[in-house]
PDB file of N, H, CA, C and O in Angstrom:
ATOM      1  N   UNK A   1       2.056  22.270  92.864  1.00  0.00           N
ATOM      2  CA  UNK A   1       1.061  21.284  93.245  1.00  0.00           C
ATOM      3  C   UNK A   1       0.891  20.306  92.085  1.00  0.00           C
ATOM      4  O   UNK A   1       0.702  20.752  90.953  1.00  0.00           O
ATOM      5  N   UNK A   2       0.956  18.881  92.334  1.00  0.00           N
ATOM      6  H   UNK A   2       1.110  18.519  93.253  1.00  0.00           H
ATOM      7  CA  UNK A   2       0.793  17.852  91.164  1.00  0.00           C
ATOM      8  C   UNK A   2      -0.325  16.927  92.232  1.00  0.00           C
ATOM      9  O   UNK A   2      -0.440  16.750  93.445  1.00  0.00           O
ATOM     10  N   UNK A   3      -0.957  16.531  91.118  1.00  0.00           N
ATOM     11  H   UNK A   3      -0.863  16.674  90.133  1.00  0.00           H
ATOM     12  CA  UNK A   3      -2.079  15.379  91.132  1.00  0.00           C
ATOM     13  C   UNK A   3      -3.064  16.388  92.243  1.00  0.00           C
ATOM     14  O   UNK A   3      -2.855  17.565  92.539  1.00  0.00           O
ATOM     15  N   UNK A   4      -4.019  15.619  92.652  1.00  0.00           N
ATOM     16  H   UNK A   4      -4.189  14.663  92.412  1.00  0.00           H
ATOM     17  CA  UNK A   4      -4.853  15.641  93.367  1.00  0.00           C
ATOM     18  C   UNK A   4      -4.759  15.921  95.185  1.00  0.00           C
ATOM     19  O   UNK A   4      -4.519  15.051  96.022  1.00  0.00           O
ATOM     20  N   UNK A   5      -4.965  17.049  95.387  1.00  0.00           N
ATOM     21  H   UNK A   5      -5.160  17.756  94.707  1.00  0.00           H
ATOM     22  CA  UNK A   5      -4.851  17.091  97.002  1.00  0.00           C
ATOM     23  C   UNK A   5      -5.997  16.943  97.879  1.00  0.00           C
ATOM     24  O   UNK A   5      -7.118  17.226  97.456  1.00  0.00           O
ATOM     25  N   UNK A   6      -5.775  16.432  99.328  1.00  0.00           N
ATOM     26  H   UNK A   6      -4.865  16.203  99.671  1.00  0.00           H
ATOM     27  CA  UNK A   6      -6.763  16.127  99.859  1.00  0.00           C
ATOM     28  C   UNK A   6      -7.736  17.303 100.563  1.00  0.00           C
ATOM     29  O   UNK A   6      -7.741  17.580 101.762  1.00  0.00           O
ATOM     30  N   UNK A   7      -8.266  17.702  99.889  1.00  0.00           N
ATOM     31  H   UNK A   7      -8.263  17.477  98.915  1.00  0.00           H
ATOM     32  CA  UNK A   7      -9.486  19.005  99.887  1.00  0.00           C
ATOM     33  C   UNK A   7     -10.680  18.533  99.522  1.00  0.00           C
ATOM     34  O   UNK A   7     -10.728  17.456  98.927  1.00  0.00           O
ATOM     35  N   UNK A   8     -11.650  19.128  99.762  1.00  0.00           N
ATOM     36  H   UNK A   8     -11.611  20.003 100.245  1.00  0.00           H
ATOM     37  CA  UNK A   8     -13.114  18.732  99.876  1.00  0.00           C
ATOM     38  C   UNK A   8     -13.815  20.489 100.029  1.00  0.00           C
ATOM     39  O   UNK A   8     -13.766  21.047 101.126  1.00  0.00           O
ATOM     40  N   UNK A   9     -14.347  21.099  98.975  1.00  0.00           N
ATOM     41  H   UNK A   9     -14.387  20.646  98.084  1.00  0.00           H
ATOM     42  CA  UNK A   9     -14.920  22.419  98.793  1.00  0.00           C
ATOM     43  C   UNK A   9     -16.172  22.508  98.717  1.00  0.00           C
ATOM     44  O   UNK A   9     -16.543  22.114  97.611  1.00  0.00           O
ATOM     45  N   UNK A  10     -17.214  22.919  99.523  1.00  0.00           N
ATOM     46  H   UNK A  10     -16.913  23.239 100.421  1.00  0.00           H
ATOM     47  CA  UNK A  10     -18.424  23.170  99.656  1.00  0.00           C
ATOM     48  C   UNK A  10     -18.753  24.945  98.983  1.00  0.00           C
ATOM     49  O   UNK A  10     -18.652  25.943  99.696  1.00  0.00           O
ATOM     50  N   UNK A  11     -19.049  24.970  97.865  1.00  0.00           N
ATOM     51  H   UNK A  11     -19.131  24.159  97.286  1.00  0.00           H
ATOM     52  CA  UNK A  11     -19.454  26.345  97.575  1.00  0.00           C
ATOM     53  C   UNK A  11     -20.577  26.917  97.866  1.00  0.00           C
ATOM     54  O   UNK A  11     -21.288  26.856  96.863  1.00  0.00           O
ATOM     55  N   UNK A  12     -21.244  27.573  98.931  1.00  0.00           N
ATOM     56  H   UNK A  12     -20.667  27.622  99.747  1.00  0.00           H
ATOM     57  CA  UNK A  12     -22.106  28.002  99.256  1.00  0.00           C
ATOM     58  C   UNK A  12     -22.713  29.216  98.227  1.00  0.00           C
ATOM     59  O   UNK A  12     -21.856  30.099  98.174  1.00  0.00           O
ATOM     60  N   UNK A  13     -23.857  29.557  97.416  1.00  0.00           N
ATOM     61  H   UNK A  13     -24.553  28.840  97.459  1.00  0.00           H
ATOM     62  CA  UNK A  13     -23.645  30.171  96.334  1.00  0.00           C
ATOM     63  C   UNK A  13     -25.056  31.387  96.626  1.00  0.00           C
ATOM     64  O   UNK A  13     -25.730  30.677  97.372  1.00  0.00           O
ATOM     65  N   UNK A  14     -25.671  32.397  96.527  1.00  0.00           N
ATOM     66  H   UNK A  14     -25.123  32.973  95.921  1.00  0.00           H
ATOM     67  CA  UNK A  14     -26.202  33.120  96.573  1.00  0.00           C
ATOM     68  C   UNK A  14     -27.145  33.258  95.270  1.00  0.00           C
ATOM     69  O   UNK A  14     -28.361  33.252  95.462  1.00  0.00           O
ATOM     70  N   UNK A  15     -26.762  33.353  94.252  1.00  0.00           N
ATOM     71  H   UNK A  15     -25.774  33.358  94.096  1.00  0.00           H
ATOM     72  CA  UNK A  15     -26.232  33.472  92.644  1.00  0.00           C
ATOM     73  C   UNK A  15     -25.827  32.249  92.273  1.00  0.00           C
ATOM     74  O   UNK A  15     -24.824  31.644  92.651  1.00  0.00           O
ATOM     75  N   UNK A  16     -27.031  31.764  91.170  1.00  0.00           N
ATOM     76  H   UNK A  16     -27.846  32.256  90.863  1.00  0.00           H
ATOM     77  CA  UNK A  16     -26.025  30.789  90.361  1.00  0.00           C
ATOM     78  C   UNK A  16     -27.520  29.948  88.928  1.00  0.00           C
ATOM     79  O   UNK A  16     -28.738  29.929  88.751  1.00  0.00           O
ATOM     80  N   UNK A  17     -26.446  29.513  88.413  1.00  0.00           N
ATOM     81  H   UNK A  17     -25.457  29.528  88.557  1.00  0.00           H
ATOM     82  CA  UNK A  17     -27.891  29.303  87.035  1.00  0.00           C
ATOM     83  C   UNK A  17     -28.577  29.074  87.599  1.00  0.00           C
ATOM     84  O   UNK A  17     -28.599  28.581  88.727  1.00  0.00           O
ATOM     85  N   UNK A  18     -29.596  29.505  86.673  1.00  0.00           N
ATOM     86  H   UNK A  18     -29.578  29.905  85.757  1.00  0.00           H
ATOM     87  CA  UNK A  18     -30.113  30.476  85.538  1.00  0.00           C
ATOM     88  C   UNK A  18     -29.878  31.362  85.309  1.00  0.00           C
ATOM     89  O   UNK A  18     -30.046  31.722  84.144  1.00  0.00           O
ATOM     90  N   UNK A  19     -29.245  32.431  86.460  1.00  0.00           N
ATOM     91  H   UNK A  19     -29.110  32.138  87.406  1.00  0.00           H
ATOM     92  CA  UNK A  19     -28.787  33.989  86.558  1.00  0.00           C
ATOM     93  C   UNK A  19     -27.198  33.950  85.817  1.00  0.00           C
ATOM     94  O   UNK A  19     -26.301  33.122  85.975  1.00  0.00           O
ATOM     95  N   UNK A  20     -27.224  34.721  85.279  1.00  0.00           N
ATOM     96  H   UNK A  20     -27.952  35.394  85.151  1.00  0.00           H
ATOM     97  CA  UNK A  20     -26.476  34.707  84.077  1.00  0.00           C
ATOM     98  C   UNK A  20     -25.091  36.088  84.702  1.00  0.00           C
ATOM     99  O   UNK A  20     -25.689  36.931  85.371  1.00  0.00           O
ATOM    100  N   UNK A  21     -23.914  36.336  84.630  1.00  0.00           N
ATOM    101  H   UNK A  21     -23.428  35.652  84.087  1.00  0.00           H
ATOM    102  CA  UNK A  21     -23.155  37.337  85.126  1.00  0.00           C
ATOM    103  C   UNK A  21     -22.275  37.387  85.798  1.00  0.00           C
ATOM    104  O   UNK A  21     -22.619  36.675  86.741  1.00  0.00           O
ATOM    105  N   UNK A  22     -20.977  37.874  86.073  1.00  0.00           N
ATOM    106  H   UNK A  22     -20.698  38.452  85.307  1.00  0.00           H
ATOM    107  CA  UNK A  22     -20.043  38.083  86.861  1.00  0.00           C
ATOM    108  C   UNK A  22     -19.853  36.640  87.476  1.00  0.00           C
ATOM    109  O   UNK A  22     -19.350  35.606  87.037  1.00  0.00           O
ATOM    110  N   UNK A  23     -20.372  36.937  88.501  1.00  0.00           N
ATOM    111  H   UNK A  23     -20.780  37.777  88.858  1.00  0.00           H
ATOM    112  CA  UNK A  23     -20.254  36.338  90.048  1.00  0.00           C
ATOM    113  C   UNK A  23     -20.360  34.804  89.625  1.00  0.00           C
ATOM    114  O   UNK A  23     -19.358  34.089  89.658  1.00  0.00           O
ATOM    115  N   UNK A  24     -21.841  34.231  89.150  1.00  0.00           N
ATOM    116  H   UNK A  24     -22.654  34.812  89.123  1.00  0.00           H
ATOM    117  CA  UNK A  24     -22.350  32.996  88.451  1.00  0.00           C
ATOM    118  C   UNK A  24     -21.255  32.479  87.417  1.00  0.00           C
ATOM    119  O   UNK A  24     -21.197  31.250  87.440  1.00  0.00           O
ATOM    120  N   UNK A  25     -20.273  33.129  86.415  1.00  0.00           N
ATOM    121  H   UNK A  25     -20.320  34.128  86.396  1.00  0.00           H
ATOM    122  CA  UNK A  25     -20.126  32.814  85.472  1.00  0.00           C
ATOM    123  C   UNK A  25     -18.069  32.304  86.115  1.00  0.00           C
ATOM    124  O   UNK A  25     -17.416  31.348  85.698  1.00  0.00           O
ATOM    125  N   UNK A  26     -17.609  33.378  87.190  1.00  0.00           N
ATOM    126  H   UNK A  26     -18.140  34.155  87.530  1.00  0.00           H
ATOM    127  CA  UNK A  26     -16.894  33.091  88.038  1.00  0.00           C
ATOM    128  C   UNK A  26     -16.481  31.484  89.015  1.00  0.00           C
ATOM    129  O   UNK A  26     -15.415  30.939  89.300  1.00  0.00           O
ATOM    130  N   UNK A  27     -17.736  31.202  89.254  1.00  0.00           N
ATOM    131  H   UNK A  27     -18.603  31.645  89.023  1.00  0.00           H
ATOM    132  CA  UNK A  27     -18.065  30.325  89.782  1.00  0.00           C
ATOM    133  C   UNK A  27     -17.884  29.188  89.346  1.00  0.00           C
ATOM    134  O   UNK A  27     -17.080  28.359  89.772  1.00  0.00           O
ATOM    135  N   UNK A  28     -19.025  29.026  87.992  1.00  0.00           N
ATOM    136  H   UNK A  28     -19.678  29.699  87.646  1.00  0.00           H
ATOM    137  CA  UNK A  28     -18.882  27.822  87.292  1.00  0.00           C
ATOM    138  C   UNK A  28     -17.331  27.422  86.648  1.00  0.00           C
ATOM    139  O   UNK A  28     -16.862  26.285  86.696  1.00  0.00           O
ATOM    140  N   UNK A  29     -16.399  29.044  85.817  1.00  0.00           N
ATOM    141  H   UNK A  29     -16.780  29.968  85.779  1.00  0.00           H
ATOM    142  CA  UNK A  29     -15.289  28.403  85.480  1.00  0.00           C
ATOM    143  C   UNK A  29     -14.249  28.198  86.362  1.00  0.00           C
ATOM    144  O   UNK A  29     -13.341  27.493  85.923  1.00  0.00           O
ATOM    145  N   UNK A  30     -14.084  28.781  87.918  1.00  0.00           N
ATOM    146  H   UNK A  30     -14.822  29.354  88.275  1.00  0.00           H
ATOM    147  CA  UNK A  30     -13.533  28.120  88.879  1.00  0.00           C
ATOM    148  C   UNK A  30     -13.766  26.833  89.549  1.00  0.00           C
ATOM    149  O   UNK A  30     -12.963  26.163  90.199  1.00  0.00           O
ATOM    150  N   UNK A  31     -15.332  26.537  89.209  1.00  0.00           N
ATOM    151  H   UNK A  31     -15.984  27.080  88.681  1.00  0.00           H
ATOM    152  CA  UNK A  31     -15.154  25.001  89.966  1.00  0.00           C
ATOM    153  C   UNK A  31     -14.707  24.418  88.920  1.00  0.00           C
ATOM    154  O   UNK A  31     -13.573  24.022  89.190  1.00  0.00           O
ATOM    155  N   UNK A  32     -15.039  24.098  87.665  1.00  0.00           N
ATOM    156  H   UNK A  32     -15.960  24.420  87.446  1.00  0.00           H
ATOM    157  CA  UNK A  32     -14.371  23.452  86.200  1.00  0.00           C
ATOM    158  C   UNK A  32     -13.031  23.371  86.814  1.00  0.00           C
ATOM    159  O   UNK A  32     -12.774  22.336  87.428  1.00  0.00           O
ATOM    160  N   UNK A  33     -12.055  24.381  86.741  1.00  0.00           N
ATOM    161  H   UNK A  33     -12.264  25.222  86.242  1.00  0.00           H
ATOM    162  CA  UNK A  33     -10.819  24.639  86.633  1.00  0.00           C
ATOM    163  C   UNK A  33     -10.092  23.608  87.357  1.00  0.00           C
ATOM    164  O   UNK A  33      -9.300  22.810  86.855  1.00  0.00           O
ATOM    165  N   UNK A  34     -10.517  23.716  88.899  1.00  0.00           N
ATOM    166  H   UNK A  34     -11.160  24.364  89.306  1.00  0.00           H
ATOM    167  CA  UNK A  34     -10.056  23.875  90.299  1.00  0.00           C
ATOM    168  C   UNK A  34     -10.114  21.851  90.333  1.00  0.00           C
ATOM    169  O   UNK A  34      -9.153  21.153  90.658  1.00  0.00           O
ATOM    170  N   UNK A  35     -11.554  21.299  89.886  1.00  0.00           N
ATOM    171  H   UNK A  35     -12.335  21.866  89.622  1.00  0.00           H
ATOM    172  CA  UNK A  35     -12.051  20.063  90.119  1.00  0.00           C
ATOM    173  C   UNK A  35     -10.441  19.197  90.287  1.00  0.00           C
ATOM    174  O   UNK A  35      -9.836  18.699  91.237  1.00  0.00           O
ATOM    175  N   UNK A  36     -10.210  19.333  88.978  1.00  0.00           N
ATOM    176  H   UNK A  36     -10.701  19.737  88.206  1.00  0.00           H
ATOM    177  CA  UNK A  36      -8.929  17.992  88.660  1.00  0.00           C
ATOM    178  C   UNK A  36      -8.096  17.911  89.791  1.00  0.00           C
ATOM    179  O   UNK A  36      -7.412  16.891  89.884  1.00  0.00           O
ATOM    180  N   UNK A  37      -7.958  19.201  91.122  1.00  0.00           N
ATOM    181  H   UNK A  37      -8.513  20.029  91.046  1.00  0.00           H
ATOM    182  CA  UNK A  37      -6.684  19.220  91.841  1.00  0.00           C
ATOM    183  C   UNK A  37      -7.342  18.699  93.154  1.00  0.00           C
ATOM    184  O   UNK A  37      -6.721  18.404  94.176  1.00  0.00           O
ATOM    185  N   UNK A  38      -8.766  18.625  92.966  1.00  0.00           N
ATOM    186  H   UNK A  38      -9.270  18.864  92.136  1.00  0.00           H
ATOM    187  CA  UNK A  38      -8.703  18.175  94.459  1.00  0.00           C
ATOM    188  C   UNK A  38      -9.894  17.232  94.652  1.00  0.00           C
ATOM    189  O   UNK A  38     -10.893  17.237  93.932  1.00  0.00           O
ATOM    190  N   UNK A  39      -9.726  16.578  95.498  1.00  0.00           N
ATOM    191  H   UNK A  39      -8.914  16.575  96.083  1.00  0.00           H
ATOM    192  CA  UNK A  39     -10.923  15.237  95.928  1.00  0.00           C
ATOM    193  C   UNK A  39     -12.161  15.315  95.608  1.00  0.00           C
ATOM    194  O   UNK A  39     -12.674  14.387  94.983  1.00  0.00           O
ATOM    195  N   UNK A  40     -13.098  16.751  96.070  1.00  0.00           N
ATOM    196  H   UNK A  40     -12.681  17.505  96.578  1.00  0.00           H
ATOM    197  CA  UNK A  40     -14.396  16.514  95.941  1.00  0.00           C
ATOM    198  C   UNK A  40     -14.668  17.867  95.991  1.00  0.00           C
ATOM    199  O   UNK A  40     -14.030  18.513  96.823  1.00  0.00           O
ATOM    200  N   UNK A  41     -15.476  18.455  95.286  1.00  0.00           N
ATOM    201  H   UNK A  41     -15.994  17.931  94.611  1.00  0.00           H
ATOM    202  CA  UNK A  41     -16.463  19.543  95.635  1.00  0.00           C
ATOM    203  C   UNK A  41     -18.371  19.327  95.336  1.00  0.00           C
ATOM    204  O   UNK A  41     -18.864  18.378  94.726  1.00  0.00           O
ATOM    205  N   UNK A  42     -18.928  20.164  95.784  1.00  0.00           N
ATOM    206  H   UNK A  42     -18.528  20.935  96.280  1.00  0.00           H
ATOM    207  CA  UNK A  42     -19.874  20.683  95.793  1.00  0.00           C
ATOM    208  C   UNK A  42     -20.814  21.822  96.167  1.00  0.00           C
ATOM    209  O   UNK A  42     -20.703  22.259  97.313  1.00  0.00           O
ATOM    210  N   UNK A  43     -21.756  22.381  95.332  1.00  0.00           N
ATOM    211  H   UNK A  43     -21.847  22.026  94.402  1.00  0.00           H
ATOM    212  CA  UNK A  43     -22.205  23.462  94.642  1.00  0.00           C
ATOM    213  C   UNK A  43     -23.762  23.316  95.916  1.00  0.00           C
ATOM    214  O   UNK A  43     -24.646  22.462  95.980  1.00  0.00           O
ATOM    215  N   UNK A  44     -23.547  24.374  96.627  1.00  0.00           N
ATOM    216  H   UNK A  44     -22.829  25.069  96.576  1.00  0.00           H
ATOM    217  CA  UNK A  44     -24.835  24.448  97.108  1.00  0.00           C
ATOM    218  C   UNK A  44     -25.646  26.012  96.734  1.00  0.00           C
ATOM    219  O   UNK A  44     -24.997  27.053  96.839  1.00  0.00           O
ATOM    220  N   UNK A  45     -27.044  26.032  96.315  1.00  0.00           N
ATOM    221  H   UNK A  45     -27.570  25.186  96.230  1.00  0.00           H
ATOM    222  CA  UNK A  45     -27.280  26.782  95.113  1.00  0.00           C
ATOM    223  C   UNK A  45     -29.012  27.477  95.231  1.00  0.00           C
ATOM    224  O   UNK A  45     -29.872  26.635  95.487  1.00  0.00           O
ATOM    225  N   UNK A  46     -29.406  28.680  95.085  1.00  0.00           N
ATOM    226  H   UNK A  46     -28.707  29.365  94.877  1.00  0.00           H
ATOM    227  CA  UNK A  46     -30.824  28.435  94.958  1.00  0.00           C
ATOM    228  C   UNK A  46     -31.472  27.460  94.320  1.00  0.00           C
ATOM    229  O   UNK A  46     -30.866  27.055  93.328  1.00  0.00           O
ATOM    230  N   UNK A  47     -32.468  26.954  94.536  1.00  0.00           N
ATOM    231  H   UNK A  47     -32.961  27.283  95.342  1.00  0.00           H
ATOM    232  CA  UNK A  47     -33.450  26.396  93.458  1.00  0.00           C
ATOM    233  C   UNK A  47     -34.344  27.148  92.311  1.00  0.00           C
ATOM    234  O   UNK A  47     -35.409  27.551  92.777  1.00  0.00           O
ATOM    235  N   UNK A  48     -34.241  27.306  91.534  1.00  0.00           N
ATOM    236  H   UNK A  48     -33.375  26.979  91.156  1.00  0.00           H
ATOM    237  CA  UNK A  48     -34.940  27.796  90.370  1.00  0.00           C
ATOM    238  C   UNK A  48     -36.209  27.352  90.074  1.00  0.00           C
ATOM    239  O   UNK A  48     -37.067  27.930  89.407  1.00  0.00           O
ATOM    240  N   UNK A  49     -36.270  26.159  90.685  1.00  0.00           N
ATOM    241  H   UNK A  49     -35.574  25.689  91.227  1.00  0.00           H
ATOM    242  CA  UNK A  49     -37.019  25.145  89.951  1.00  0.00           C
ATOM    243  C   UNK A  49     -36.861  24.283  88.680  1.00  0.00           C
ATOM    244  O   UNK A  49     -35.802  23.662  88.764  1.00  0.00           O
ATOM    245  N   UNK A  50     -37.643  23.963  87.320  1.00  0.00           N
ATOM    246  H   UNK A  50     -38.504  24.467  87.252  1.00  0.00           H
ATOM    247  CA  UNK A  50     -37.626  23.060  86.512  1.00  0.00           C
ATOM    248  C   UNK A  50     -36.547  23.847  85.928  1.00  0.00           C
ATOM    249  O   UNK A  50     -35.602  23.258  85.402  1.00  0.00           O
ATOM    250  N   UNK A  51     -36.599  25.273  85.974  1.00  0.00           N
ATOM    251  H   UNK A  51     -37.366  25.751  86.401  1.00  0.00           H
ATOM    252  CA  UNK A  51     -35.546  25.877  84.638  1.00  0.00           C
ATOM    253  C   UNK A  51     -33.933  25.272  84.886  1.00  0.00           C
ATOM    254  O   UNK A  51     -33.100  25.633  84.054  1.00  0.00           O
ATOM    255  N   UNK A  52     -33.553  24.510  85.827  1.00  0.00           N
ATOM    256  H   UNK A  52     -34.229  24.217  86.502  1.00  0.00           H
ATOM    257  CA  UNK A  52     -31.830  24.429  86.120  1.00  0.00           C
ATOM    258  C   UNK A  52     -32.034  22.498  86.036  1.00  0.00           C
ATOM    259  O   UNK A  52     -31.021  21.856  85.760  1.00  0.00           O
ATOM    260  N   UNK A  53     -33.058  21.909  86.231  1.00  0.00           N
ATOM    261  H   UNK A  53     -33.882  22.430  86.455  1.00  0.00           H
ATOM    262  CA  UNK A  53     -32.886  20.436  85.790  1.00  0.00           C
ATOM    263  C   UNK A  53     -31.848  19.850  84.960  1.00  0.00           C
ATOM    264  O   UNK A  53     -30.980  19.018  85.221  1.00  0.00           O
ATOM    265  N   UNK A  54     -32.159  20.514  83.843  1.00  0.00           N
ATOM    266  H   UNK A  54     -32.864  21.190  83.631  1.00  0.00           H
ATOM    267  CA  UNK A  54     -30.859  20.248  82.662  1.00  0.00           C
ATOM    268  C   UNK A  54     -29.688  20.602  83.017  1.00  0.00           C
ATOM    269  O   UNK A  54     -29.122  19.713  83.652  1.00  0.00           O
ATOM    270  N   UNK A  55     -29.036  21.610  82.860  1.00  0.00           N
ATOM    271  H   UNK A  55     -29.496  22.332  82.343  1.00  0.00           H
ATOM    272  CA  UNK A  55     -28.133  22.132  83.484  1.00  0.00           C
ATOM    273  C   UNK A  55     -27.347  21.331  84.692  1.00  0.00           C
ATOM    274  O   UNK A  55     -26.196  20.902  84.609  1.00  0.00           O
ATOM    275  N   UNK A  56     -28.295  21.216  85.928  1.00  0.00           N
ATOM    276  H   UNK A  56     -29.230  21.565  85.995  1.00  0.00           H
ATOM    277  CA  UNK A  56     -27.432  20.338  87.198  1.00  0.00           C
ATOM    278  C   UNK A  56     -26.909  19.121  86.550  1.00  0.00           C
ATOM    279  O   UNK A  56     -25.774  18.646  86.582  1.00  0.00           O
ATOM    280  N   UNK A  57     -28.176  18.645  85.847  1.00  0.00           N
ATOM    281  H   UNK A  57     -29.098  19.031  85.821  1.00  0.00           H
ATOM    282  CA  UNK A  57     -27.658  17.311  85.146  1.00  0.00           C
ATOM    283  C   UNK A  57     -26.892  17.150  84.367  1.00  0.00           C
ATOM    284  O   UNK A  57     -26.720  15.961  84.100  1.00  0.00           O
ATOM    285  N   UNK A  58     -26.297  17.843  83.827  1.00  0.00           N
ATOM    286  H   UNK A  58     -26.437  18.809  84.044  1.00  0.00           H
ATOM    287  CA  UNK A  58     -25.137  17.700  82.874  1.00  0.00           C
ATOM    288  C   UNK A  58     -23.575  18.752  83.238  1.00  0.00           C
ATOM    289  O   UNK A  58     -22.568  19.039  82.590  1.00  0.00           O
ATOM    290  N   UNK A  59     -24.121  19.091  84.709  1.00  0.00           N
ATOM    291  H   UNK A  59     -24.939  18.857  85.236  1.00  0.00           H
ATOM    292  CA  UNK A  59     -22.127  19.753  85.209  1.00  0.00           C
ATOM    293  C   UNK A  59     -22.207  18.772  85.887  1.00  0.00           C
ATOM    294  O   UNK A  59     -22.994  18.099  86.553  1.00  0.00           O
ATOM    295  N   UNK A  60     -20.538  18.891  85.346  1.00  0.00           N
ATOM    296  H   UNK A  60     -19.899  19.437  84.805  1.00  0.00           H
ATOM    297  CA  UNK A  60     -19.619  17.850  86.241  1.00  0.00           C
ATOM    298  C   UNK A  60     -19.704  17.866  87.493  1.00  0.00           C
ATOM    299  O   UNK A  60     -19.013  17.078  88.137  1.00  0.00           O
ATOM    300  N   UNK A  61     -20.230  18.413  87.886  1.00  0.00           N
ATOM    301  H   UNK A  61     -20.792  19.053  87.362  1.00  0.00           H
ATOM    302  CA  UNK A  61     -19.827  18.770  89.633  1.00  0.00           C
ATOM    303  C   UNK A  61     -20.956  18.960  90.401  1.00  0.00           C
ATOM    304  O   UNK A  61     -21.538  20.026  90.201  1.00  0.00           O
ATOM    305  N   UNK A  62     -21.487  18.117  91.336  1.00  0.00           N
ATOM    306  H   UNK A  62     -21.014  17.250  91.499  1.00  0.00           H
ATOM    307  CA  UNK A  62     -22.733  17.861  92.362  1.00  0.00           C
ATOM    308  C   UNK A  62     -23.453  19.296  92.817  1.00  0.00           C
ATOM    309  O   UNK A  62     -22.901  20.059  93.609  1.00  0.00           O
ATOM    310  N   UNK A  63     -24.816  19.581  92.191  1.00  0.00           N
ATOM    311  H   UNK A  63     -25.264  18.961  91.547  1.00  0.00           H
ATOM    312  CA  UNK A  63     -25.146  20.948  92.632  1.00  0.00           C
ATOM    313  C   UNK A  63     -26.826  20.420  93.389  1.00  0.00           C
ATOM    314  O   UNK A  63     -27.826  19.811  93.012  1.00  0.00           O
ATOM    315  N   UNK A  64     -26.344  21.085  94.613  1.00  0.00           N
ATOM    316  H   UNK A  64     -25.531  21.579  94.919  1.00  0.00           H
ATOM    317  CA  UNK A  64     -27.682  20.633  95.519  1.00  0.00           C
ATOM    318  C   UNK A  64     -28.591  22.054  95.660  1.00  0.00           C
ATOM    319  O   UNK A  64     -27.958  23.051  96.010  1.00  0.00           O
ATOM    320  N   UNK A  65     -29.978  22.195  95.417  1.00  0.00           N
ATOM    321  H   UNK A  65     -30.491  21.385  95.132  1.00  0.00           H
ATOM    322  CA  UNK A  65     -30.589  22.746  95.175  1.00  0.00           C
ATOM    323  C   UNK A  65     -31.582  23.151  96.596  1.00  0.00           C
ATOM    324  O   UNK A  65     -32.401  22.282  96.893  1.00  0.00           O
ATOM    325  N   UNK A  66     -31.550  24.554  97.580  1.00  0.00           N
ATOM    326  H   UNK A  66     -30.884  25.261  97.339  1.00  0.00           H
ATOM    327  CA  UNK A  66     -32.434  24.537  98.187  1.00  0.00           C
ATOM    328  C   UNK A  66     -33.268  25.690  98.002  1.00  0.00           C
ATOM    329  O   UNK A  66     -32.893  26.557  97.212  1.00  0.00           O
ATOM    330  N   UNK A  67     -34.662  25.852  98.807  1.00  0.00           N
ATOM    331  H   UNK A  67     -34.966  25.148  99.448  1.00  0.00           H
ATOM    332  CA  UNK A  67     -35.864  26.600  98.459  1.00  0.00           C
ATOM    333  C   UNK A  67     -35.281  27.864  99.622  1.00  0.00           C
ATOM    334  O   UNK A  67     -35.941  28.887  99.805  1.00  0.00           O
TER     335      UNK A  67
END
């Protein structure tokens, strides 16, 4: 596989920062990894509240937050 393929990944997530472990830590360095090969992803995620502000805001990769 070279360059960029036409994929679009919705990660539906259970687990994910602030929670620290396995599964969470899986996650984040597979979407990192994975990003460069394909069109678009995004991170759908508990809400934490204020504690993940920073955090969303500074990964590369669109994380939508629900209650």
């Amino acid at each position: 596989m070279v360059g960029k393929q036409r994929i679009s990944v919705i990660r539906v997530v259970f687990e994910f920062y602030p929670i620290k472990g396995g599964s969470v830590t899986h996650i984040l360095e597979l979407s990192k990894h994975v990003d460069p090969y394909i069109e678009s992803q995004v991170i759908i995620a508990p809400d934490f509240g204020k504690e993940c502000k920073d955090f969303d805001a500074s990964y590369p990769i669109p994380i939508i937050r629900v209650k």
